[in-house]
Biopython code that builds the backbone (N, CA, C, O; Angstrom):
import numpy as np
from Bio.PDB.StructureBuilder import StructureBuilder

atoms = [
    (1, "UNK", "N", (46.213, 44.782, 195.452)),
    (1, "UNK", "CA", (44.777, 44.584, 195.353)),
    (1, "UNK", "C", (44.478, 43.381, 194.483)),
    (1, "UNK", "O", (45.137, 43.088, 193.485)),
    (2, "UNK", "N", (43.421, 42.699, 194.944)),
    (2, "UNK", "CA", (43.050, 42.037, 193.906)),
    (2, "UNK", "C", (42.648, 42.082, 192.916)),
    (2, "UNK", "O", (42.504, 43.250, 192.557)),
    (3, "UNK", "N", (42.248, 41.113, 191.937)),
    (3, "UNK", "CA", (40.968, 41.112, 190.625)),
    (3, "UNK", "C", (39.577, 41.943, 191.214)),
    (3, "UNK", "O", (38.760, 41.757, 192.116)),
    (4, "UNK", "N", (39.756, 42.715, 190.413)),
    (4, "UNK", "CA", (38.123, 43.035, 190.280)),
    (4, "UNK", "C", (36.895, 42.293, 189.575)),
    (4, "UNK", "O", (35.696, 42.179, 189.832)),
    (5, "UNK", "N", (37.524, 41.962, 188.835)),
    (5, "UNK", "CA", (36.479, 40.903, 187.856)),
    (5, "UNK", "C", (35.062, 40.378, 188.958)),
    (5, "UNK", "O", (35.258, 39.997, 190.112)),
    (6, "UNK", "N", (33.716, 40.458, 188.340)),
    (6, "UNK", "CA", (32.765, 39.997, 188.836)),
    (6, "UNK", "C", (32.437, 38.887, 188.158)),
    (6, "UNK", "O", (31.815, 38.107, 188.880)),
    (7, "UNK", "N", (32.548, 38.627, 187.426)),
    (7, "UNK", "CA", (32.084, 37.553, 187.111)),
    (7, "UNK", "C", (31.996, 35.829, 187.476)),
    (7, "UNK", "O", (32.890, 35.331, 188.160)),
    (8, "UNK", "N", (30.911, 35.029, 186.989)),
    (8, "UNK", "CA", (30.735, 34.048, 188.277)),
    (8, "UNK", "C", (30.182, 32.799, 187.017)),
    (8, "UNK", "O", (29.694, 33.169, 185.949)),
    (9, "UNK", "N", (30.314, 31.721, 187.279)),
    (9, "UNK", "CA", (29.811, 30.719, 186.876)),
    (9, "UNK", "C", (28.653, 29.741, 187.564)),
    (9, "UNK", "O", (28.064, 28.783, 187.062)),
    (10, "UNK", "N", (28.542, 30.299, 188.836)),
    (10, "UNK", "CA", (28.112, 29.809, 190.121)),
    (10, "UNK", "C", (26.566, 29.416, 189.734)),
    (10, "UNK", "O", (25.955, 30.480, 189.629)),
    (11, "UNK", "N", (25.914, 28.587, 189.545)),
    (11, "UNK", "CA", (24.849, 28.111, 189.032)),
    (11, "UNK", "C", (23.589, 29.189, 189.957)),
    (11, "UNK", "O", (22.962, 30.032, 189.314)),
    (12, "UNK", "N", (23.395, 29.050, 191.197)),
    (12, "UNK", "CA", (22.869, 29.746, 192.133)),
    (12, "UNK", "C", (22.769, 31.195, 192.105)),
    (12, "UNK", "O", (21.811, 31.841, 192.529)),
    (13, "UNK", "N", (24.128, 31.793, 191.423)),
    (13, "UNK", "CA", (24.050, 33.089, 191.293)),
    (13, "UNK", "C", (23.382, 33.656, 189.934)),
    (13, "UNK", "O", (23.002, 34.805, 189.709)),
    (14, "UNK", "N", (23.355, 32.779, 189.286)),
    (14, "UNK", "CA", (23.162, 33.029, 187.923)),
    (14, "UNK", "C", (21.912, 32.990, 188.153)),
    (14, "UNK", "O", (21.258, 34.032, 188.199)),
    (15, "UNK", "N", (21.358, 31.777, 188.338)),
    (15, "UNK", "CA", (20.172, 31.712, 188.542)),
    (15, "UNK", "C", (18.972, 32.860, 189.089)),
    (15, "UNK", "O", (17.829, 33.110, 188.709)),
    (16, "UNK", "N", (19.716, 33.322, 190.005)),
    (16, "UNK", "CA", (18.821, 34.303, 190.802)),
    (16, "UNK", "C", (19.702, 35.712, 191.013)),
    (16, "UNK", "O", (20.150, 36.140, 192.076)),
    (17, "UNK", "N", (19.800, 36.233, 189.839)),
    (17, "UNK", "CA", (20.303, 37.428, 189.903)),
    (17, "UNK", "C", (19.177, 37.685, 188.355)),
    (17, "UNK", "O", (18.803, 36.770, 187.622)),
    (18, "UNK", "N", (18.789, 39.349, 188.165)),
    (18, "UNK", "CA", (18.218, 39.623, 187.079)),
    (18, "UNK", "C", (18.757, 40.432, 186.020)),
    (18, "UNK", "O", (19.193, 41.524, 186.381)),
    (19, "UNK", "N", (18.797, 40.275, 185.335)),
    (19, "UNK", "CA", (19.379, 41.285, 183.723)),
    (19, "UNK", "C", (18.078, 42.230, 183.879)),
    (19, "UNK", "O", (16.967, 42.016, 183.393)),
    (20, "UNK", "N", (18.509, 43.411, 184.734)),
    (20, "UNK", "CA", (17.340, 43.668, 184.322)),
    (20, "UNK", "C", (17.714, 45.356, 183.713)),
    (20, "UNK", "O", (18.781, 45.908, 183.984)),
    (21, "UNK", "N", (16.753, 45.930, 182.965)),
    (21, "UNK", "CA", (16.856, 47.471, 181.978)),
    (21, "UNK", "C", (17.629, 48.436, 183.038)),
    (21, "UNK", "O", (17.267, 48.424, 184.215)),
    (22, "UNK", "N", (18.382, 49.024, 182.735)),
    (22, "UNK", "CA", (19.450, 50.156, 183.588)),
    (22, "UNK", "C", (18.247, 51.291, 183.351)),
    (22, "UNK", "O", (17.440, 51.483, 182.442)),
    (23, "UNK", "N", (18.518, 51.915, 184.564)),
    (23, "UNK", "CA", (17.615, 53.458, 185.108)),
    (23, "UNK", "C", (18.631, 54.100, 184.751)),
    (23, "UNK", "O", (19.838, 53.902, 184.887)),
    (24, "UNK", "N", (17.840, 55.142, 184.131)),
    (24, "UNK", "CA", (18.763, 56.262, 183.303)),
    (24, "UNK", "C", (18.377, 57.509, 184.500)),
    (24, "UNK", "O", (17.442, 58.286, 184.302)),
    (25, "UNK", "N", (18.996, 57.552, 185.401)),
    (25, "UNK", "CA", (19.028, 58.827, 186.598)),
    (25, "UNK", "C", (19.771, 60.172, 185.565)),
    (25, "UNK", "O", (20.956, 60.162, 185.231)),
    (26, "UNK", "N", (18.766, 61.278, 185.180)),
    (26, "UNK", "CA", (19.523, 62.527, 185.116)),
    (26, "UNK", "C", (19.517, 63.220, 186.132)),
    (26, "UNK", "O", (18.490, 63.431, 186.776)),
    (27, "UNK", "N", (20.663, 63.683, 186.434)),
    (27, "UNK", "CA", (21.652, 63.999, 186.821)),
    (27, "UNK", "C", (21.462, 65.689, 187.010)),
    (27, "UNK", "O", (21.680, 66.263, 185.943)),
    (28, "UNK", "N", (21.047, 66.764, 188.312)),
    (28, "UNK", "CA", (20.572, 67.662, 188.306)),
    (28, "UNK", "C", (22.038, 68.608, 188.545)),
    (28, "UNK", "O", (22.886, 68.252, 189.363)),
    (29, "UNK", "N", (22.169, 69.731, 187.785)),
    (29, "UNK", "CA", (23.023, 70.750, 187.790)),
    (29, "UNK", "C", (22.782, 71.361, 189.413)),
    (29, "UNK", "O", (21.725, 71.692, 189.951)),
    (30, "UNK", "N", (24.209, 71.371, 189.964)),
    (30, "UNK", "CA", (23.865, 72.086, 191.262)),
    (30, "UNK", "C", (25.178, 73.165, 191.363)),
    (30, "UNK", "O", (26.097, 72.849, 190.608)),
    (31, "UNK", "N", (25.326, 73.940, 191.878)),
    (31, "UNK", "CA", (26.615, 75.208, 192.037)),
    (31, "UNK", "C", (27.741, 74.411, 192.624)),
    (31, "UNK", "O", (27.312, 73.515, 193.351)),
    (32, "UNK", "N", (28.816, 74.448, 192.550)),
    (32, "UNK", "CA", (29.817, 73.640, 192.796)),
    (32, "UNK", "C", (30.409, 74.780, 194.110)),
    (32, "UNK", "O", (30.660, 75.985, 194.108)),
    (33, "UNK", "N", (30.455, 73.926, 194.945)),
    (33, "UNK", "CA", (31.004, 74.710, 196.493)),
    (33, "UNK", "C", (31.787, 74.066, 197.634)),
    (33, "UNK", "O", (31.326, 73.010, 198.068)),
    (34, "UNK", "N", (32.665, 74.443, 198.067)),
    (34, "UNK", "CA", (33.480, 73.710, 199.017)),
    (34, "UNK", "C", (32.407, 73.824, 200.290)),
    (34, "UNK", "O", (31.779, 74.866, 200.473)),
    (35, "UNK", "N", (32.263, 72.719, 201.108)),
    (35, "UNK", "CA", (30.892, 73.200, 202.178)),
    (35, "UNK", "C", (31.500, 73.323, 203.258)),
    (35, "UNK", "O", (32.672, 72.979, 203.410)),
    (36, "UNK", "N", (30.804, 73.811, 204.112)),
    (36, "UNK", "CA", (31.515, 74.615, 205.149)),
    (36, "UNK", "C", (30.628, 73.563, 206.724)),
    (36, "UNK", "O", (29.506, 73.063, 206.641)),
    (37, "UNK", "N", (31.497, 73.497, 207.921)),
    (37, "UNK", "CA", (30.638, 72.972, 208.469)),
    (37, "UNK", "C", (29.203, 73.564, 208.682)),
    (37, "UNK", "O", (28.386, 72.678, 208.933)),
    (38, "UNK", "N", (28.708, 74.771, 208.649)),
    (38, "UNK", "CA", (27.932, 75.020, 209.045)),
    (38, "UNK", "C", (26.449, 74.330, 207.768)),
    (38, "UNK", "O", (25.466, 73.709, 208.172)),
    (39, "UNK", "N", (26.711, 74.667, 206.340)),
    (39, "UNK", "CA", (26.299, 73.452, 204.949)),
    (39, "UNK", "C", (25.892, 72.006, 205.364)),
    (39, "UNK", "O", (24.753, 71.561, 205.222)),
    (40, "UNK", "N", (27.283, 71.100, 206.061)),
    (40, "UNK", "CA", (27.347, 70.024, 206.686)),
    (40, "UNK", "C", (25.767, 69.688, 208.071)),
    (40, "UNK", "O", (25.326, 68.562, 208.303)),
    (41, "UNK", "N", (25.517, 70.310, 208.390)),
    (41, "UNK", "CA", (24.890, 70.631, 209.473)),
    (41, "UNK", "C", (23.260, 70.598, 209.239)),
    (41, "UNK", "O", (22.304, 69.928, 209.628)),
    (42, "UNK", "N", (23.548, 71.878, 208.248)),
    (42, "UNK", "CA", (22.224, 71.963, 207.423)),
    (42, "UNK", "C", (21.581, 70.802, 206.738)),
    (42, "UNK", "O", (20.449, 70.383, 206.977)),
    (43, "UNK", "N", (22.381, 70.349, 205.903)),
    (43, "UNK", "CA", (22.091, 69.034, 205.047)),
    (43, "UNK", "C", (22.098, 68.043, 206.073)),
    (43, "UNK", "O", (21.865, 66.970, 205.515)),
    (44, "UNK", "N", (22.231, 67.896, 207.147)),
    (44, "UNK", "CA", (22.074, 66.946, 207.872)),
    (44, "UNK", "C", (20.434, 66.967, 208.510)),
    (44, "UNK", "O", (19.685, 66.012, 208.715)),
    (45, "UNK", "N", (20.201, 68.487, 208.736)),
    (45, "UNK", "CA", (18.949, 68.711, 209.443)),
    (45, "UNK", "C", (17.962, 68.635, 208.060)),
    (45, "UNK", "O", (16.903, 68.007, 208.046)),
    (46, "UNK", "N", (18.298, 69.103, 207.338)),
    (46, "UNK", "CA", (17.167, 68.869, 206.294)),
    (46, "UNK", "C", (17.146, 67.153, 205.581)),
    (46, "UNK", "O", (16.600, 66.838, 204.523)),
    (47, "UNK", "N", (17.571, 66.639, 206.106)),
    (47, "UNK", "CA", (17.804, 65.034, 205.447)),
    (47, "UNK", "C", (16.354, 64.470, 206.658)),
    (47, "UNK", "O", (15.273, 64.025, 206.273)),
    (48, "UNK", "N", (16.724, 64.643, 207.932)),
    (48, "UNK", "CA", (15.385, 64.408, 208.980)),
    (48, "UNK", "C", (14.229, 64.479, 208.442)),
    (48, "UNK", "O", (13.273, 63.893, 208.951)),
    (49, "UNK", "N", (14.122, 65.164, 207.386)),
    (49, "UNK", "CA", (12.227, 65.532, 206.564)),
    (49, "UNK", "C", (12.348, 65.063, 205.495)),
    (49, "UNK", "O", (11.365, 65.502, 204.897)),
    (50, "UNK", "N", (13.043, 64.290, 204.638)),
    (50, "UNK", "CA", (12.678, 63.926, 203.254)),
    (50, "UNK", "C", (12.284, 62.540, 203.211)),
    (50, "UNK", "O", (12.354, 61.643, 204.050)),
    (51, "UNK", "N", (11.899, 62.580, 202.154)),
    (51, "UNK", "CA", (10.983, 61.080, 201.985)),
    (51, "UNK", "C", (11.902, 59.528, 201.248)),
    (51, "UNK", "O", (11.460, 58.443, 200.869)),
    (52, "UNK", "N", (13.104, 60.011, 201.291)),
    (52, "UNK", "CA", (13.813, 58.792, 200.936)),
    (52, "UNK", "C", (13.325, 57.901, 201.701)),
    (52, "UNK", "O", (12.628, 57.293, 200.889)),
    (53, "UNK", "N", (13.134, 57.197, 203.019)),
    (53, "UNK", "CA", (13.162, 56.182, 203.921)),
    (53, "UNK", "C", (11.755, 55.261, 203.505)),
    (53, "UNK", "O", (11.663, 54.042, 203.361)),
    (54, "UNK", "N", (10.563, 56.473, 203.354)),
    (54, "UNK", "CA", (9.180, 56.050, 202.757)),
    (54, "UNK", "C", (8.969, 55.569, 201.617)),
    (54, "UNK", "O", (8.086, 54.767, 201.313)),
    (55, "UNK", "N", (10.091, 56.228, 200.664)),
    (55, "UNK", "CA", (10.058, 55.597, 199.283)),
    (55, "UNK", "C", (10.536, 54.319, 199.149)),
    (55, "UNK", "O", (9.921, 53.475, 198.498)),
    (56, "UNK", "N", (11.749, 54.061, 199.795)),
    (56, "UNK", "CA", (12.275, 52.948, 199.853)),
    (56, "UNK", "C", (11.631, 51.768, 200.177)),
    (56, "UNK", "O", (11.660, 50.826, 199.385)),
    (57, "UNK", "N", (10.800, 51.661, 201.699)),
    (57, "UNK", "CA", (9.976, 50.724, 202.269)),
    (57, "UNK", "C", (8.769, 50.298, 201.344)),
    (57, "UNK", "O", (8.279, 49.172, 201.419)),
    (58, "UNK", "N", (8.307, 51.292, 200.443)),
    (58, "UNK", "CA", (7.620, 51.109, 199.374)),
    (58, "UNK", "C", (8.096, 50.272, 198.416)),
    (58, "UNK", "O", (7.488, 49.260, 198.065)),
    (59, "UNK", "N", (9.175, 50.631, 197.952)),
    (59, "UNK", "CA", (9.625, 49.526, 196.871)),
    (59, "UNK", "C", (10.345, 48.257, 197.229)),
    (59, "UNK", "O", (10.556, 47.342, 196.433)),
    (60, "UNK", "N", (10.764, 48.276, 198.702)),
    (60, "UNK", "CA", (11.196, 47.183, 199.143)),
    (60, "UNK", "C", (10.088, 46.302, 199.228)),
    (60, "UNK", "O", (10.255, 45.149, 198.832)),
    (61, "UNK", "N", (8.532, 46.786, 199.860)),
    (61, "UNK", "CA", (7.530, 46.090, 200.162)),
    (61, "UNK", "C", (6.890, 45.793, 198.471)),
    (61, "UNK", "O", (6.341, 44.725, 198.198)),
    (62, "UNK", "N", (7.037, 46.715, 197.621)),
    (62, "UNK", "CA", (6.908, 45.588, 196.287)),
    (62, "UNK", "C", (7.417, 44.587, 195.915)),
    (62, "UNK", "O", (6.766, 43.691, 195.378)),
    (63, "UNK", "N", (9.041, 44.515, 196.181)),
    (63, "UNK", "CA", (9.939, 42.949, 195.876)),
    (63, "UNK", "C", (9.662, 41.882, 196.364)),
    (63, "UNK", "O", (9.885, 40.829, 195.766)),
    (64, "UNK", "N", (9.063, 41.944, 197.670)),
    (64, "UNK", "CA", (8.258, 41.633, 198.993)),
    (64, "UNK", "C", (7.176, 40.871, 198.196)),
    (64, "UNK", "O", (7.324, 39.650, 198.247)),
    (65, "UNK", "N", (6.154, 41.294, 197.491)),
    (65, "UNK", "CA", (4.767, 41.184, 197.253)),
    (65, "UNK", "C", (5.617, 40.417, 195.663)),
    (65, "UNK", "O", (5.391, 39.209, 195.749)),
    (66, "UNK", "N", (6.323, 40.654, 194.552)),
    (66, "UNK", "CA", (6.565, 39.744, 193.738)),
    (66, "UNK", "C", (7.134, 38.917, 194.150)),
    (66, "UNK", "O", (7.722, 38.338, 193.237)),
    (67, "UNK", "N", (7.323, 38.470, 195.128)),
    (67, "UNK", "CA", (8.551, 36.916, 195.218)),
    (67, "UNK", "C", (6.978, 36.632, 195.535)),
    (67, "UNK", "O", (6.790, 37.480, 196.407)),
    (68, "UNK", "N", (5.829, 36.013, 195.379)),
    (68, "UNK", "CA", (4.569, 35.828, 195.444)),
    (68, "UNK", "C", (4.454, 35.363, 193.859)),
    (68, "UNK", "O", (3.917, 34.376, 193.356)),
    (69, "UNK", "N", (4.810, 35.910, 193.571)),
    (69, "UNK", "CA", (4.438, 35.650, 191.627)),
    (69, "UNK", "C", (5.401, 35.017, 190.751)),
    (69, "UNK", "O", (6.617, 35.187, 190.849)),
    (70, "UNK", "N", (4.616, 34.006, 189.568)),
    (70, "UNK", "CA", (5.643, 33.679, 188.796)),
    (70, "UNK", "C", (6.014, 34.658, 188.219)),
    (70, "UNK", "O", (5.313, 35.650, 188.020)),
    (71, "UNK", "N", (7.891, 34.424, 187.651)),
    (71, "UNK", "CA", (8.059, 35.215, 186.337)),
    (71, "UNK", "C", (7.022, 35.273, 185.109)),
    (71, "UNK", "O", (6.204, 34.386, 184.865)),
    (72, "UNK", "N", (7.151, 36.196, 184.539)),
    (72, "UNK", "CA", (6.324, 36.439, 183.036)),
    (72, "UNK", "C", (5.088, 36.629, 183.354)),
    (72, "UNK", "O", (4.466, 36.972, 182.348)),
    (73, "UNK", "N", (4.056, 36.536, 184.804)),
    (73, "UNK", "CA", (2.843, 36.777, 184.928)),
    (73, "UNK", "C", (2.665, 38.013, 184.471)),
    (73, "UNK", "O", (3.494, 38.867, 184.157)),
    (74, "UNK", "N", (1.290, 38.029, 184.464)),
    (74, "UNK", "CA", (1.000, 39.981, 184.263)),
    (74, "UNK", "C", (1.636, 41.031, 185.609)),
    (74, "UNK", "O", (2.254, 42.095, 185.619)),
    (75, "UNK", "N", (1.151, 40.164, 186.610)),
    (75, "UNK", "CA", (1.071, 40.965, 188.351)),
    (75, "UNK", "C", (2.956, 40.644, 188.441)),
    (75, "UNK", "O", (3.756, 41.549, 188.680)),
    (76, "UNK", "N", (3.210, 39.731, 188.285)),
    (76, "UNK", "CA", (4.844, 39.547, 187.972)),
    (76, "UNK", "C", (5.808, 41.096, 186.939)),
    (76, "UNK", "O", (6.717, 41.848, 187.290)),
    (77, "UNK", "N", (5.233, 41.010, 185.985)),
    (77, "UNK", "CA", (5.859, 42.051, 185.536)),
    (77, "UNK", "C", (5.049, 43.418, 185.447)),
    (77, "UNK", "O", (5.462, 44.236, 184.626)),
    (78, "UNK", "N", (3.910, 43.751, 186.232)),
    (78, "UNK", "CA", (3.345, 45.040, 186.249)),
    (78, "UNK", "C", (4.101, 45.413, 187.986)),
    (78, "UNK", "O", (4.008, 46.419, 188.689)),
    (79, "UNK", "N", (4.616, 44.483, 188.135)),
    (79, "UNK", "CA", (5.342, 44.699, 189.694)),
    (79, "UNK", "C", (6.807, 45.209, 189.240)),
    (79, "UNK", "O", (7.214, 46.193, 189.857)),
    (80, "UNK", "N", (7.650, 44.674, 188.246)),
    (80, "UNK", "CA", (8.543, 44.922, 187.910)),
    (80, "UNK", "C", (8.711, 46.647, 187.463)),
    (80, "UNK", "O", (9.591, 47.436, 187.806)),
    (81, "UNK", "N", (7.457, 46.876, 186.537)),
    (81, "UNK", "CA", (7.048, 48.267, 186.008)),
    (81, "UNK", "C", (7.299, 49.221, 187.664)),
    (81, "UNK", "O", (7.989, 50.153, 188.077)),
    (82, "UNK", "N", (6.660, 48.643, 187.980)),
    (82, "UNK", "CA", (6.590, 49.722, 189.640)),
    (82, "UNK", "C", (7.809, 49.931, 190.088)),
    (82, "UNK", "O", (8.373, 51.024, 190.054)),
    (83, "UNK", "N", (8.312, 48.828, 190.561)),
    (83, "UNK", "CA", (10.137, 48.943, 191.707)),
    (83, "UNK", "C", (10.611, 49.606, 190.395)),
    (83, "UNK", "O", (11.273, 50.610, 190.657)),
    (84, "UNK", "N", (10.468, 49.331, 188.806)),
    (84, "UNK", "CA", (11.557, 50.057, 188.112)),
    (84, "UNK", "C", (11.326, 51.620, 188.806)),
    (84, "UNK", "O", (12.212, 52.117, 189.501)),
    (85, "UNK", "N", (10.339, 52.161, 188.598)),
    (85, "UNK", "CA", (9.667, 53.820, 188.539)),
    (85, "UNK", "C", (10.319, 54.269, 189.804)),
    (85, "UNK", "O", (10.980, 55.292, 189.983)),
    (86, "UNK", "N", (9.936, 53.077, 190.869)),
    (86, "UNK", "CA", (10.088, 53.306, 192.476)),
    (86, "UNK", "C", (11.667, 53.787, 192.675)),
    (86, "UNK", "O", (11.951, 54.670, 193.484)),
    (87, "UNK", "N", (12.577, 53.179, 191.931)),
    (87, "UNK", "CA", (13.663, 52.778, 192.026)),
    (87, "UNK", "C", (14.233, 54.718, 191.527)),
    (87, "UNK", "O", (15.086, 55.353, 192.146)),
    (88, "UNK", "N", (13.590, 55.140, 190.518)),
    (88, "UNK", "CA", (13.956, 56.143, 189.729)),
    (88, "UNK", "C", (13.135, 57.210, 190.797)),
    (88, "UNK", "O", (13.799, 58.236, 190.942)),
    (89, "UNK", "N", (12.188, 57.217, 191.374)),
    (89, "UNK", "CA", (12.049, 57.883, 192.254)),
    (89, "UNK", "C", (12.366, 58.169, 193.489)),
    (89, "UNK", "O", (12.297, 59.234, 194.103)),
    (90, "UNK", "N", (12.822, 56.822, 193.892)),
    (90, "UNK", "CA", (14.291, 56.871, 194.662)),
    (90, "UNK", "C", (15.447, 57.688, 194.780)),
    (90, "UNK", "O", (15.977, 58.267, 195.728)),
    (91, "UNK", "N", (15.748, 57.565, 193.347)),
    (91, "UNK", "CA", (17.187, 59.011, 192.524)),
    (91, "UNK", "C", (16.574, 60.124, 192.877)),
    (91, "UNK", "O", (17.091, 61.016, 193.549)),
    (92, "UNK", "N", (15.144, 60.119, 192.323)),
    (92, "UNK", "CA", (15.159, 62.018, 192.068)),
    (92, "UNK", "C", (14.443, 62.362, 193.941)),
    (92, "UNK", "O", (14.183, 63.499, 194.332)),
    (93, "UNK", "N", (14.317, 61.488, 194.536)),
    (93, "UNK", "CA", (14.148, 61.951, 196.007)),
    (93, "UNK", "C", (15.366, 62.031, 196.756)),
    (93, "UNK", "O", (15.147, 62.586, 197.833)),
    (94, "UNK", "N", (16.431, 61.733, 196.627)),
    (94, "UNK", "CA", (17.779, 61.691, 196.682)),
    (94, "UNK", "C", (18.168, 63.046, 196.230)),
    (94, "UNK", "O", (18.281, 63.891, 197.118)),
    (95, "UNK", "N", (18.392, 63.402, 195.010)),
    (95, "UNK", "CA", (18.996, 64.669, 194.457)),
    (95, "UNK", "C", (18.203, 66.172, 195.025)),
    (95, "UNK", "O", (18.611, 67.268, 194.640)),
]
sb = StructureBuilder()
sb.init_structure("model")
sb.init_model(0)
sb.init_chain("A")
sb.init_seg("    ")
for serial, (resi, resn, name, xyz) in enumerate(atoms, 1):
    if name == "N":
        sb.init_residue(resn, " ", resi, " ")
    sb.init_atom(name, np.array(xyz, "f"), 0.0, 1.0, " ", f" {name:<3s}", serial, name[0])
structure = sb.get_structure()
């Protein structure tokens, strides 16, 4: 295998990549179970009704609406406030 190392000097990447605050996802206690196909099945049919797909298009269509704005604006970083939340509501629509 190769290096894993990420790291980059690449002017372009640097440039347009963000440092941005880590989402602290907790992490929900669930019963620990070997699943059975019939589990498999279930979780498949109940995945058809949840709102991951809606949440997502939401916060995708915010990143969408800030590449519109300078950095450091107000609407620039009250957009940032949002995809962060969006992003964390993302997790807990997931779990």
């Amino acid at each position: 295998m190769g290096d894993t190392n990420m790291d980059t000097d690449n002017p372009i990447i640097i440039r347009n990549t963000l440092n941005s605050p880590t989402i602290v996802c907790v992490q929900r206690k669930a019963e620990k179970v070997i699943p059975t196909e019939e589990d498999i099945i279930k979780a498949n049919k109940l995945a058809f009704n949840d709102d991951i797909g809606t949440v997502t298009n939401h916060v995708t269509s915010m990143i969408e609406v800030q590449a519109g704005f300078e950095p450091r604006t107000p609407e620039y970083e009250t957009l940032s406030y949002r995809i962060m939340c969006g992003q964390l509501f993302q997790q807990n629509t997931i779990d």
